[in-house]
GUKEPA-727869 format. One record per atom (N, C-alpha, C): atom name; x, z, y; residue number from 0. Coordinates in nm, 2 decimals, always signed. Example, Ala and Ser with C-alpha at 12.3 -4.5 7.8 and 13.67 -1.06 7.14 Angstrom:
2
{at:N	u:+1.32	w:+0.78	v:-0.57	i:0}
{at:CA	u:+1.23	w:+0.78	v:-0.45	i:0}
{at:C	u:+1.32	w:+0.78	v:-0.33	i:0}
{at:N	u:+1.28	w:+0.71	v:-0.22	i:1}
{at:CA	u:+1.37	w:+0.71	v:-0.11	i:1}
{at:C	u:+1.29	w:+0.79	v:+0.00	i:1}
This chain:
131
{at:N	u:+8.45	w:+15.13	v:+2.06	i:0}
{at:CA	u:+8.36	w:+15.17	v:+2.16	i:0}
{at:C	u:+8.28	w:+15.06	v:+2.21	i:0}
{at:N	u:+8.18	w:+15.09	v:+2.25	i:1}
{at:CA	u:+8.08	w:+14.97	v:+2.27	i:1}
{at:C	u:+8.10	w:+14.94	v:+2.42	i:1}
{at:N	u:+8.07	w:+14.88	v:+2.48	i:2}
{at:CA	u:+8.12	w:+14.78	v:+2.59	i:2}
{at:C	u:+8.01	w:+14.82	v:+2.74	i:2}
{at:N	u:+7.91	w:+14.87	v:+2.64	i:3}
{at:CA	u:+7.81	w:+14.89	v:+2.77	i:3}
{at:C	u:+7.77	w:+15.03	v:+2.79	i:3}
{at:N	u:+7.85	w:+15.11	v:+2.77	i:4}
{at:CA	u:+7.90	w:+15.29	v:+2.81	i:4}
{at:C	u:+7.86	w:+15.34	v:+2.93	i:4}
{at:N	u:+7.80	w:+15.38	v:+2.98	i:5}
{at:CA	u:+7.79	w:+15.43	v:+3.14	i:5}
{at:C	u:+7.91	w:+15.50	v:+3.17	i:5}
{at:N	u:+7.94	w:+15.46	v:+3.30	i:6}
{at:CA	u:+8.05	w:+15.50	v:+3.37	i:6}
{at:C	u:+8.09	w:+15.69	v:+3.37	i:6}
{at:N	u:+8.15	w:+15.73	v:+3.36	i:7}
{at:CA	u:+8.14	w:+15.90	v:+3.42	i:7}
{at:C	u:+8.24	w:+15.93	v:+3.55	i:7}
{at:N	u:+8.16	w:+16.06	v:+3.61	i:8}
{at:CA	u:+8.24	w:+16.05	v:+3.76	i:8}
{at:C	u:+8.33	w:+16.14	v:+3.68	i:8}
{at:N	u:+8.50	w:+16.16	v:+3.75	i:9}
{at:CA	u:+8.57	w:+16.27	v:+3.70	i:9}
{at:C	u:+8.59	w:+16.29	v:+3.85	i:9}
{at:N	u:+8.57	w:+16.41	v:+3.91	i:10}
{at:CA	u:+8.59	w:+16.47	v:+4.04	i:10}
{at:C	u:+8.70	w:+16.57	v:+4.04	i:10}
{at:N	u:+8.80	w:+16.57	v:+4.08	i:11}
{at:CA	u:+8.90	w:+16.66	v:+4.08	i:11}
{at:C	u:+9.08	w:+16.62	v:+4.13	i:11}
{at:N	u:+9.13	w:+16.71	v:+4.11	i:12}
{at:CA	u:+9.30	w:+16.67	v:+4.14	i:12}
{at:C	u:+9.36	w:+16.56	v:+4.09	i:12}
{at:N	u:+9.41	w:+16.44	v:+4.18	i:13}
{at:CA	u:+9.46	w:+16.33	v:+4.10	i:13}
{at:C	u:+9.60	w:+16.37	v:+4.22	i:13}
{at:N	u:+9.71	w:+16.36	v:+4.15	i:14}
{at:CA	u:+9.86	w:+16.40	v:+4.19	i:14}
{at:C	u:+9.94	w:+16.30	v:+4.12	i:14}
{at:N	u:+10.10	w:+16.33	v:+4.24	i:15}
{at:CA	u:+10.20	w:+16.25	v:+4.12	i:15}
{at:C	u:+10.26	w:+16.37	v:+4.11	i:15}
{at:N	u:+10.32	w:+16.35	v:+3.95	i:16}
{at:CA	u:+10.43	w:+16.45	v:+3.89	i:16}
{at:C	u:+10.54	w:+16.34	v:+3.91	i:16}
{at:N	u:+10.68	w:+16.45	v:+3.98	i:17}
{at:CA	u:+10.76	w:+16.41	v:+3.92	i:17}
{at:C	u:+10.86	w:+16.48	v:+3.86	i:17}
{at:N	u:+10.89	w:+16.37	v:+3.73	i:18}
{at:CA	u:+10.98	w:+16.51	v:+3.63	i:18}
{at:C	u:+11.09	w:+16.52	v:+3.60	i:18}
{at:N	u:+11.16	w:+16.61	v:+3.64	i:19}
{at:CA	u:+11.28	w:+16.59	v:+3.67	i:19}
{at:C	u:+11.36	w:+16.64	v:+3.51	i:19}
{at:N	u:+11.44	w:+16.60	v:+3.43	i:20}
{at:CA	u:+11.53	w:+16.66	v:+3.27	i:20}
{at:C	u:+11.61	w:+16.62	v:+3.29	i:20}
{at:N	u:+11.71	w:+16.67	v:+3.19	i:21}
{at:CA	u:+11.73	w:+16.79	v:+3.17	i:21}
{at:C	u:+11.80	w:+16.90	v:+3.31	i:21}
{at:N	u:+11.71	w:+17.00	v:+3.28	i:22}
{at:CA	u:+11.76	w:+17.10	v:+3.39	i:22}
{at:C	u:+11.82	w:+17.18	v:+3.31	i:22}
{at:N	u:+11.94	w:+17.22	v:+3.27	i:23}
{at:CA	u:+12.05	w:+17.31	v:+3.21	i:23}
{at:C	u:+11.98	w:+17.45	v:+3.29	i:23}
{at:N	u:+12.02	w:+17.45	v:+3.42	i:24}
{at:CA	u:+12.01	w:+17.57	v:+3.53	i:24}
{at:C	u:+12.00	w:+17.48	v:+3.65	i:24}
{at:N	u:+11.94	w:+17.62	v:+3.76	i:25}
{at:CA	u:+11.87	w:+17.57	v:+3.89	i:25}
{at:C	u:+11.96	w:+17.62	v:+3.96	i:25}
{at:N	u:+12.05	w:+17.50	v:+4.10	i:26}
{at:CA	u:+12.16	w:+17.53	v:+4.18	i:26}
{at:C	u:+12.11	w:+17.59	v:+4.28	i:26}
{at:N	u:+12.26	w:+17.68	v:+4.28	i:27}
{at:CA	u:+12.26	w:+17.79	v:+4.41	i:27}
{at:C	u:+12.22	w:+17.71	v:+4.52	i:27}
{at:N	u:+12.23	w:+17.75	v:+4.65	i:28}
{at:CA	u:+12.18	w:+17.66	v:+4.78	i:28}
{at:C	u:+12.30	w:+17.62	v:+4.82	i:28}
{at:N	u:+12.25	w:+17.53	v:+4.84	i:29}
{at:CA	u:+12.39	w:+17.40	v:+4.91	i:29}
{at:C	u:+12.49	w:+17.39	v:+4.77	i:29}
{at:N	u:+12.42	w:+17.36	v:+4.65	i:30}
{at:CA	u:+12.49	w:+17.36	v:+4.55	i:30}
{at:C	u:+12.40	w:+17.17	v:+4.50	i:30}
{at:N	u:+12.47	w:+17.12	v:+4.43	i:31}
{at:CA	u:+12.38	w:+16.96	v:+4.36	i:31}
{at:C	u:+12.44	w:+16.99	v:+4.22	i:31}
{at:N	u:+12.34	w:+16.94	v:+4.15	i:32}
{at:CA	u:+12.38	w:+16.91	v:+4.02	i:32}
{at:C	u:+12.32	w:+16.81	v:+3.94	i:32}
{at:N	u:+12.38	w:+16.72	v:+3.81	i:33}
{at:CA	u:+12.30	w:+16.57	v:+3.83	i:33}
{at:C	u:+12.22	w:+16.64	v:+3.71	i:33}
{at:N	u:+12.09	w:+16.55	v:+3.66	i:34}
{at:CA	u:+12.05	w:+16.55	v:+3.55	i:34}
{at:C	u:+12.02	w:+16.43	v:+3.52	i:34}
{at:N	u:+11.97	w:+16.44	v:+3.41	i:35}
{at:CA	u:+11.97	w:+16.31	v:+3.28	i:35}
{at:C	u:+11.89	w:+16.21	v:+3.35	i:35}
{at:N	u:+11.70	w:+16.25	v:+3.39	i:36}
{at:CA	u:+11.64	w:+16.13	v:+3.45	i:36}
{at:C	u:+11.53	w:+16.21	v:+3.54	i:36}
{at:N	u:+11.45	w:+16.09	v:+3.58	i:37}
{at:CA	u:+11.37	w:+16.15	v:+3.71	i:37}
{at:C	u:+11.25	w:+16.03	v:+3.70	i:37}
{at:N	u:+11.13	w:+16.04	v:+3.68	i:38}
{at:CA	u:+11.04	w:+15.97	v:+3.67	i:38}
{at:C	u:+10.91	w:+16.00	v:+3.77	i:38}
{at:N	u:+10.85	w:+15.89	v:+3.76	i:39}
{at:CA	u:+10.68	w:+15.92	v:+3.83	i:39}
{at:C	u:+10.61	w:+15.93	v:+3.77	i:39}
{at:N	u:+10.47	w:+16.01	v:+3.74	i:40}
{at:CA	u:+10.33	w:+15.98	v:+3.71	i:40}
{at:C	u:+10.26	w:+16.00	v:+3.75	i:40}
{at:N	u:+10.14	w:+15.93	v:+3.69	i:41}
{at:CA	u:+9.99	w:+15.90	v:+3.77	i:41}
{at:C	u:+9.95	w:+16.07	v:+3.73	i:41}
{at:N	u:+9.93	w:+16.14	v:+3.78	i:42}
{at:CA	u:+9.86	w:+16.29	v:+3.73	i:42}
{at:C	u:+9.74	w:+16.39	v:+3.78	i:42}
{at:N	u:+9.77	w:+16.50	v:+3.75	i:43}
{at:CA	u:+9.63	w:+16.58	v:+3.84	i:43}
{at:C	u:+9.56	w:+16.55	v:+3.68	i:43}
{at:N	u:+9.45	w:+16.67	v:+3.70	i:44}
{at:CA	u:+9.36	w:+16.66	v:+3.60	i:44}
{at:C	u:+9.25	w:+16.55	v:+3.61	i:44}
{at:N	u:+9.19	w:+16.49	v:+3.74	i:45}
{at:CA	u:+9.16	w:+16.38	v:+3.76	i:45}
{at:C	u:+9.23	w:+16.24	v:+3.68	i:45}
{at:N	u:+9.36	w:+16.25	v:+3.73	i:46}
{at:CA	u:+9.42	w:+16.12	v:+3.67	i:46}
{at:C	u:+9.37	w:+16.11	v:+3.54	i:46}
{at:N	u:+9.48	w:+16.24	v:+3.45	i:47}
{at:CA	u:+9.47	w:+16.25	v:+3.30	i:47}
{at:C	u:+9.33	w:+16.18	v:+3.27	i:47}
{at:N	u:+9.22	w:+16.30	v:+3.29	i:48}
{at:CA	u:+9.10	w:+16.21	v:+3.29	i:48}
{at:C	u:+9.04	w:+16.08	v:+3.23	i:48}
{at:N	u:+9.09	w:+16.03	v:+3.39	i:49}
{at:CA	u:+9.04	w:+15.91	v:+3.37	i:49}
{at:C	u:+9.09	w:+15.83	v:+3.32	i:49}
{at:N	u:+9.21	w:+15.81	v:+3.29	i:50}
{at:CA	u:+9.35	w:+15.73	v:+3.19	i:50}
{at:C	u:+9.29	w:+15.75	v:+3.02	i:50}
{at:N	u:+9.25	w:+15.87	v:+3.00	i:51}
{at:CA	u:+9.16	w:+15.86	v:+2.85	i:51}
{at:C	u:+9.08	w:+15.80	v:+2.85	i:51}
{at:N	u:+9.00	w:+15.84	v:+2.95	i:52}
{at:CA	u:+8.82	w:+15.79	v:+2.96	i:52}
{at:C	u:+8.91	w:+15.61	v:+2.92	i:52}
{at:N	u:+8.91	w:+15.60	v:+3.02	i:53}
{at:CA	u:+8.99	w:+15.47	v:+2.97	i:53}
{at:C	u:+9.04	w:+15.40	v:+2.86	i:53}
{at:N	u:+9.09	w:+15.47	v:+2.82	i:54}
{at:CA	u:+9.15	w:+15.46	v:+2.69	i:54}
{at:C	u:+9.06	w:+15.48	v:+2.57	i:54}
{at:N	u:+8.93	w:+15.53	v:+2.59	i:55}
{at:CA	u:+8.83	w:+15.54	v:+2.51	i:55}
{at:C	u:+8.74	w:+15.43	v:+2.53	i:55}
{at:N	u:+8.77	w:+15.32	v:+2.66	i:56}
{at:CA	u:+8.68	w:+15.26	v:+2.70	i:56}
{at:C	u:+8.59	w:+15.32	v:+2.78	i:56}
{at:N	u:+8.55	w:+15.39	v:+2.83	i:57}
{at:CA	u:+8.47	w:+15.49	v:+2.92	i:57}
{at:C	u:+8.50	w:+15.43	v:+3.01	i:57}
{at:N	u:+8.40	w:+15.35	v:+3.15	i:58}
{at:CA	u:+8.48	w:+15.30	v:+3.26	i:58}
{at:C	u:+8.45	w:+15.46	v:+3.36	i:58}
{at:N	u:+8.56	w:+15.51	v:+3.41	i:59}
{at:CA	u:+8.59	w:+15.64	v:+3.49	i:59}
{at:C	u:+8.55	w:+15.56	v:+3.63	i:59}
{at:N	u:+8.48	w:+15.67	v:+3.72	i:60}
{at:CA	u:+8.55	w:+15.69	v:+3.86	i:60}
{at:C	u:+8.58	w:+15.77	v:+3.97	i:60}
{at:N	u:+8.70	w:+15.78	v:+3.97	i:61}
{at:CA	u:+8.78	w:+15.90	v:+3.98	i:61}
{at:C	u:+8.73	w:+15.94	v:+4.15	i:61}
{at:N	u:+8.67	w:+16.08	v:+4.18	i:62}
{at:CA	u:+8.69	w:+16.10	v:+4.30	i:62}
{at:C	u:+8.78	w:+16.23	v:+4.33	i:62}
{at:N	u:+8.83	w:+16.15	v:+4.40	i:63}
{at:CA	u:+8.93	w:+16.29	v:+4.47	i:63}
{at:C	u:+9.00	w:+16.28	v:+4.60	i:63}
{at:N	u:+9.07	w:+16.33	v:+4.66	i:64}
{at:CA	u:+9.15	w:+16.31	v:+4.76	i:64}
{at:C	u:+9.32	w:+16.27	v:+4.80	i:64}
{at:N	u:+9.36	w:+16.19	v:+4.83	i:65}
{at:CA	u:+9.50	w:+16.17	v:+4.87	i:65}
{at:C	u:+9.53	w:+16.14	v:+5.01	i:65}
{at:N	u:+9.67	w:+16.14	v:+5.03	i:66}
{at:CA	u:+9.72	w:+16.17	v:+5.17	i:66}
{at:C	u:+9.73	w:+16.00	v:+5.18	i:66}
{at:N	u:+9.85	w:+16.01	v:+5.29	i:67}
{at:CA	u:+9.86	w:+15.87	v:+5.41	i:67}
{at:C	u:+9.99	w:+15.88	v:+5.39	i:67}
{at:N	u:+10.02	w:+15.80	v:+5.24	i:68}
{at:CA	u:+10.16	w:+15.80	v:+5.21	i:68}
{at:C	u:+10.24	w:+15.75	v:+5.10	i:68}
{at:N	u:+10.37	w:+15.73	v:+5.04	i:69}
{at:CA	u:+10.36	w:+15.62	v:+4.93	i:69}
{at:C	u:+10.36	w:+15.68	v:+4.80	i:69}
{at:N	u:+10.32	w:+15.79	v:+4.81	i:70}
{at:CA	u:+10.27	w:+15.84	v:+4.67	i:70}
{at:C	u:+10.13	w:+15.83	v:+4.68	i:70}
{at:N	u:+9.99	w:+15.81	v:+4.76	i:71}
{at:CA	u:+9.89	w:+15.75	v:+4.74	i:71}
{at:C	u:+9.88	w:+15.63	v:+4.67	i:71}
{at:N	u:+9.98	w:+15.54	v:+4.74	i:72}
{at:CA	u:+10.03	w:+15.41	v:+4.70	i:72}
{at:C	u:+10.03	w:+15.37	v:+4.55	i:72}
{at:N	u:+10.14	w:+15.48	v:+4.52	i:73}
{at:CA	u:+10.16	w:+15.48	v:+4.39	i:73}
{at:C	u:+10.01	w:+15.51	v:+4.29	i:73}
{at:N	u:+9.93	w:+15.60	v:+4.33	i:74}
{at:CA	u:+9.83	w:+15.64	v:+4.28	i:74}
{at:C	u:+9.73	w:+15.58	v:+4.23	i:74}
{at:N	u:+9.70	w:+15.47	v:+4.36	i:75}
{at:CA	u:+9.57	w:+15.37	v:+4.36	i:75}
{at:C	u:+9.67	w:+15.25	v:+4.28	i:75}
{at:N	u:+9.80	w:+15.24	v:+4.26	i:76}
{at:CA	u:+9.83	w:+15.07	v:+4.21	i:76}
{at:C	u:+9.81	w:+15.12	v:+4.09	i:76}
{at:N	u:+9.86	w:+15.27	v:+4.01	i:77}
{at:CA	u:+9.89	w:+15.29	v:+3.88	i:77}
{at:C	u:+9.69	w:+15.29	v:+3.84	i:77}
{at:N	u:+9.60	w:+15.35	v:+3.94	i:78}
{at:CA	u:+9.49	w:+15.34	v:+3.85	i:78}
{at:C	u:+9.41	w:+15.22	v:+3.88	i:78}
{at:N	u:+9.45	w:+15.12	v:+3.96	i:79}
{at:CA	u:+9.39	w:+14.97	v:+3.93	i:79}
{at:C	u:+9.47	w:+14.93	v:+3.78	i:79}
{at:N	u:+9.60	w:+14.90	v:+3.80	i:80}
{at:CA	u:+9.67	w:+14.88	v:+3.69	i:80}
{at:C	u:+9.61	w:+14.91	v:+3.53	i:80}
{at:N	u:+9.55	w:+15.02	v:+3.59	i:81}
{at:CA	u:+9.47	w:+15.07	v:+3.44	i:81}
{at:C	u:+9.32	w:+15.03	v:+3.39	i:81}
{at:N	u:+9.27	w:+14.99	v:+3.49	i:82}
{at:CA	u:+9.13	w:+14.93	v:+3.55	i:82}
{at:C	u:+9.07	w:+15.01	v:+3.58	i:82}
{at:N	u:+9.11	w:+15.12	v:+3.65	i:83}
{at:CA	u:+8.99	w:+15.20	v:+3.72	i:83}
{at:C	u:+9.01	w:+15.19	v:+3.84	i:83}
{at:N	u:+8.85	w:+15.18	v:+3.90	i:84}
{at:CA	u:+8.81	w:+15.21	v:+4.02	i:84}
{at:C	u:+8.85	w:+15.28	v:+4.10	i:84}
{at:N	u:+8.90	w:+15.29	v:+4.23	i:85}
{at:CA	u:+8.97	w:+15.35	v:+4.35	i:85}
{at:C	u:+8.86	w:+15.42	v:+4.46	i:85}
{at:N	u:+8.75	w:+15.35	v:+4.42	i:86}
{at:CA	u:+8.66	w:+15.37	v:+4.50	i:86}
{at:C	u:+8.65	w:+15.52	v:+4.55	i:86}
{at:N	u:+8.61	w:+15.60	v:+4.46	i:87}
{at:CA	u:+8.59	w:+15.74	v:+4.49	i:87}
{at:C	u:+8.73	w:+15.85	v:+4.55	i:87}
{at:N	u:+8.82	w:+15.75	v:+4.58	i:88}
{at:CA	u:+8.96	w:+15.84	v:+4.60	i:88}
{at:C	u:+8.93	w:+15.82	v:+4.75	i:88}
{at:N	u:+8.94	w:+15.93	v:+4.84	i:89}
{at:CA	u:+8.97	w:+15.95	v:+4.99	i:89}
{at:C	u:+9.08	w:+15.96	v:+5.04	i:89}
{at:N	u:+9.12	w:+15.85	v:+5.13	i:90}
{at:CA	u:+9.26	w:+15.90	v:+5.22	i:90}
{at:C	u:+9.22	w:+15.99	v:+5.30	i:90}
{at:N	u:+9.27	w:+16.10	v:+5.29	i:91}
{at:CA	u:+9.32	w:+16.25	v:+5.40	i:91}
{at:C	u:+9.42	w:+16.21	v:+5.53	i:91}
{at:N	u:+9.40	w:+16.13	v:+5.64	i:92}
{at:CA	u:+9.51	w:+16.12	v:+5.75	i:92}
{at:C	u:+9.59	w:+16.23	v:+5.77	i:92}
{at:N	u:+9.70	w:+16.18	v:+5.80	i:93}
{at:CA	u:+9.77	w:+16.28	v:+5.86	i:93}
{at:C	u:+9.80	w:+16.40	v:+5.72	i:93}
{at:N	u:+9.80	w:+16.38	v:+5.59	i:94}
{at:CA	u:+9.87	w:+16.46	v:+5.47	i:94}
{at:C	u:+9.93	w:+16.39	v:+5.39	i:94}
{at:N	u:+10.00	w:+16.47	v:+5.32	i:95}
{at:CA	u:+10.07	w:+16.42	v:+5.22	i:95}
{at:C	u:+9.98	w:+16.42	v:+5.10	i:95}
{at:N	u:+10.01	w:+16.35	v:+4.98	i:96}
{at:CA	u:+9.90	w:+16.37	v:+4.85	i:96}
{at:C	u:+9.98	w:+16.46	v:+4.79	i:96}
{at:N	u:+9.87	w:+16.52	v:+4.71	i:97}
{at:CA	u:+9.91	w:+16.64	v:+4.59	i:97}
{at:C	u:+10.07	w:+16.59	v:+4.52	i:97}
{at:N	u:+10.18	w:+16.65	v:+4.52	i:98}
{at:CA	u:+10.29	w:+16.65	v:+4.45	i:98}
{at:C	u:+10.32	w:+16.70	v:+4.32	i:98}
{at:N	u:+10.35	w:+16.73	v:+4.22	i:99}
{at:CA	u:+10.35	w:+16.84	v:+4.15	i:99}
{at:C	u:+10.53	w:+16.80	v:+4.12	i:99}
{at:N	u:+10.62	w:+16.92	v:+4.13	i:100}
{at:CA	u:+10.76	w:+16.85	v:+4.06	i:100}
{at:C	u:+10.78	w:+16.93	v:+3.98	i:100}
{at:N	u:+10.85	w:+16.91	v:+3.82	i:101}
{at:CA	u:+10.84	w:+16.95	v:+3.73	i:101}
{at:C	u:+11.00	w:+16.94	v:+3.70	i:101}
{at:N	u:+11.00	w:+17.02	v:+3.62	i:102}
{at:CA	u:+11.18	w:+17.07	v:+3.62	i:102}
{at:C	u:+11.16	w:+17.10	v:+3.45	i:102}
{at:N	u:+11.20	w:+17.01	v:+3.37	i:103}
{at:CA	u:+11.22	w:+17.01	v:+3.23	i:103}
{at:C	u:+11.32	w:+17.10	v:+3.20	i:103}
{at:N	u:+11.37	w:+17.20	v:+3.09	i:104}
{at:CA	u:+11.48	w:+17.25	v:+3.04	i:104}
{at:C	u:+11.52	w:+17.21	v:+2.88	i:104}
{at:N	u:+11.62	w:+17.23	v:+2.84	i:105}
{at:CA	u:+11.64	w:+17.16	v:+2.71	i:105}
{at:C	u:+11.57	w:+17.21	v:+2.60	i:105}
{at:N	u:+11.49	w:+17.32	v:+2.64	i:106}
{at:CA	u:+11.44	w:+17.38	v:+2.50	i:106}
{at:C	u:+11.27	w:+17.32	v:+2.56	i:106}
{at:N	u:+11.28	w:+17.23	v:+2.71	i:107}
{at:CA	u:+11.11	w:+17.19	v:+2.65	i:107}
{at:C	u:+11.03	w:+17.26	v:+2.79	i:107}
{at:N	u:+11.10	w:+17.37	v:+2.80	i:108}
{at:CA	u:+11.02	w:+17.45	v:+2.93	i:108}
{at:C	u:+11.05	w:+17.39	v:+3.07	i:108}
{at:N	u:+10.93	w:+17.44	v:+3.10	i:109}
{at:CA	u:+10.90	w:+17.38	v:+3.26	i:109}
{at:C	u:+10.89	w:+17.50	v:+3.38	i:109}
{at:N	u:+10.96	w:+17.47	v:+3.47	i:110}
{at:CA	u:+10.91	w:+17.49	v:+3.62	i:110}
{at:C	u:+10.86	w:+17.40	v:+3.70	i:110}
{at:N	u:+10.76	w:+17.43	v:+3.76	i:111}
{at:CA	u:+10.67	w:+17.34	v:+3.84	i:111}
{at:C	u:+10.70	w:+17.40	v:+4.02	i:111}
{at:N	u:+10.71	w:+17.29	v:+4.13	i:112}
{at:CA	u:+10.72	w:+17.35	v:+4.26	i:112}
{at:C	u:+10.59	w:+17.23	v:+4.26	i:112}
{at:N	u:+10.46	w:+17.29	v:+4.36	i:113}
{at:CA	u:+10.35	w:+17.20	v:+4.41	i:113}
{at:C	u:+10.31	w:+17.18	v:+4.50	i:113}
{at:N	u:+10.32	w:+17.09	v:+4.58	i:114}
{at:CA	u:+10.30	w:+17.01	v:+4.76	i:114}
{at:C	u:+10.11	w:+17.02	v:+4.77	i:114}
{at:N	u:+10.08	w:+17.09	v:+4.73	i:115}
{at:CA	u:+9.90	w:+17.06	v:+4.74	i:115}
{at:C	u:+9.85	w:+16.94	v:+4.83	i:115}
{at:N	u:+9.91	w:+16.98	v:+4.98	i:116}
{at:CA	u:+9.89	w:+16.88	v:+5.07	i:116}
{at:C	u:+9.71	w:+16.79	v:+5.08	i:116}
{at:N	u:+9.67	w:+16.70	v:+5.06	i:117}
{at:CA	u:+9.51	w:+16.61	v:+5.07	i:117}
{at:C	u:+9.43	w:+16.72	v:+4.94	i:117}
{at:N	u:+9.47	w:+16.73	v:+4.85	i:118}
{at:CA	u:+9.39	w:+16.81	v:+4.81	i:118}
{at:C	u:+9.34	w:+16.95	v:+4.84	i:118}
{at:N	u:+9.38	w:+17.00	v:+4.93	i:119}
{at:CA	u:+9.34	w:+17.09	v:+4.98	i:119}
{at:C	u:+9.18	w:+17.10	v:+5.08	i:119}
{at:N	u:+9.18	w:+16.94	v:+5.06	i:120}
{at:CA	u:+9.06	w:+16.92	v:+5.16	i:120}
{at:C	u:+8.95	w:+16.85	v:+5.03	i:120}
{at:N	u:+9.00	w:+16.86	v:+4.89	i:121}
{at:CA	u:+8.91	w:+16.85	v:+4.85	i:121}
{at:C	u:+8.73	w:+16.94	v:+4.79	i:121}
{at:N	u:+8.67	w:+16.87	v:+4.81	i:122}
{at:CA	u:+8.53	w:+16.97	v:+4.82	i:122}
{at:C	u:+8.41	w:+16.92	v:+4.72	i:122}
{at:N	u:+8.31	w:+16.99	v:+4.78	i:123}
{at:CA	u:+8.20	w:+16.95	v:+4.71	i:123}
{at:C	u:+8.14	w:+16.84	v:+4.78	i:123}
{at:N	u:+8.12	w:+16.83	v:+4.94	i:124}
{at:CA	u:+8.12	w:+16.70	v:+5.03	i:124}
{at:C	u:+8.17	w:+16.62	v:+4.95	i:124}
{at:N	u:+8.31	w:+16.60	v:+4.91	i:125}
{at:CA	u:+8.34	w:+16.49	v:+4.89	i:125}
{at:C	u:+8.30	w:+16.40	v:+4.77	i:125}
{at:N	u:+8.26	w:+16.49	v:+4.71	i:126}
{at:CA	u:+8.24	w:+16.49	v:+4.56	i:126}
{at:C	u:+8.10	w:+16.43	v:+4.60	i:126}
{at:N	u:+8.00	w:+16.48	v:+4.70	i:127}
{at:CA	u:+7.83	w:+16.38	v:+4.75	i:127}
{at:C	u:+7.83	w:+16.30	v:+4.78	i:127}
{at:N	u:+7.95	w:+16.25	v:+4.84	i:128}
{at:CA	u:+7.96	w:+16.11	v:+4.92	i:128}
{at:C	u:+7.97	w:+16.00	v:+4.80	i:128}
{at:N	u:+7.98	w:+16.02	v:+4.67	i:129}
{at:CA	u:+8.04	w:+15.95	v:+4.58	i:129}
{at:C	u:+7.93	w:+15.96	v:+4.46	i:129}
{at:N	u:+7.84	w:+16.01	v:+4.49	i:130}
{at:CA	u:+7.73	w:+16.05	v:+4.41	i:130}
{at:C	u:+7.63	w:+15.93	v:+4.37	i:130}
């Protein structure tokens, strides 16, 4: 890819997944049960996004929304780390950032529980300010 690409905006959901495997089965209440592992990602259709663009060379910049918390944290270190620009991501005071938790089963299937939380305040505003 050539080096002097114009940037593209990707405006939309940037979230962390976390994914929880193997889930055998989901415990009763006031029940625990262990499973195999439990990870982070950078996610949201935003992230995905821009982690290609990237990956294509494409310099991304991601706008979207996150909360006032350490999974924003997590959000803006994983997409510097990547070399993208933070710029267009808004802290939402006073929310949590988009969550998504994912519940692997052994044959592959998912259940998803999702915290929407800062993205819910995402808009078309936000999306002009970054124009």
């Amino acid at each position: 890819m050539s080096a002097d690409l114009s940037p593209i905006a990707i405006v939309g959901n940037l979230n962390v997944d976390q994914v929880v495997a193997t889930v055998e089965r989901f415990p009763a209440w006031d029940e625990e049960l262990l499973v195999d592992s439990s990870r982070l990602e950078l996610a949201g259709t935003a992230g995905y996004l821009a982690l290609t663009a990237r990956g294509l060379g494409i310099p991304p910049l991601v706008v979207s929304t996150v909360g006032e918390d350490t999974n924003a944290a997590f959000l803006r270190q994983g997409l510097a780390a990547a070399g993208i620009a933070t710029d267009g991501v808004e802290t939402i005071p006073d929310k949590l950032t988009c969550l998504g938790i994912i519940f692997v089963g052994n044959q592959g299937q998912r259940g998803i529980l999702t915290v929407l939380g800062a993205h819910a305040a995402m808009s078309v505003d936000v999306a002009e300010r970054h124009d």
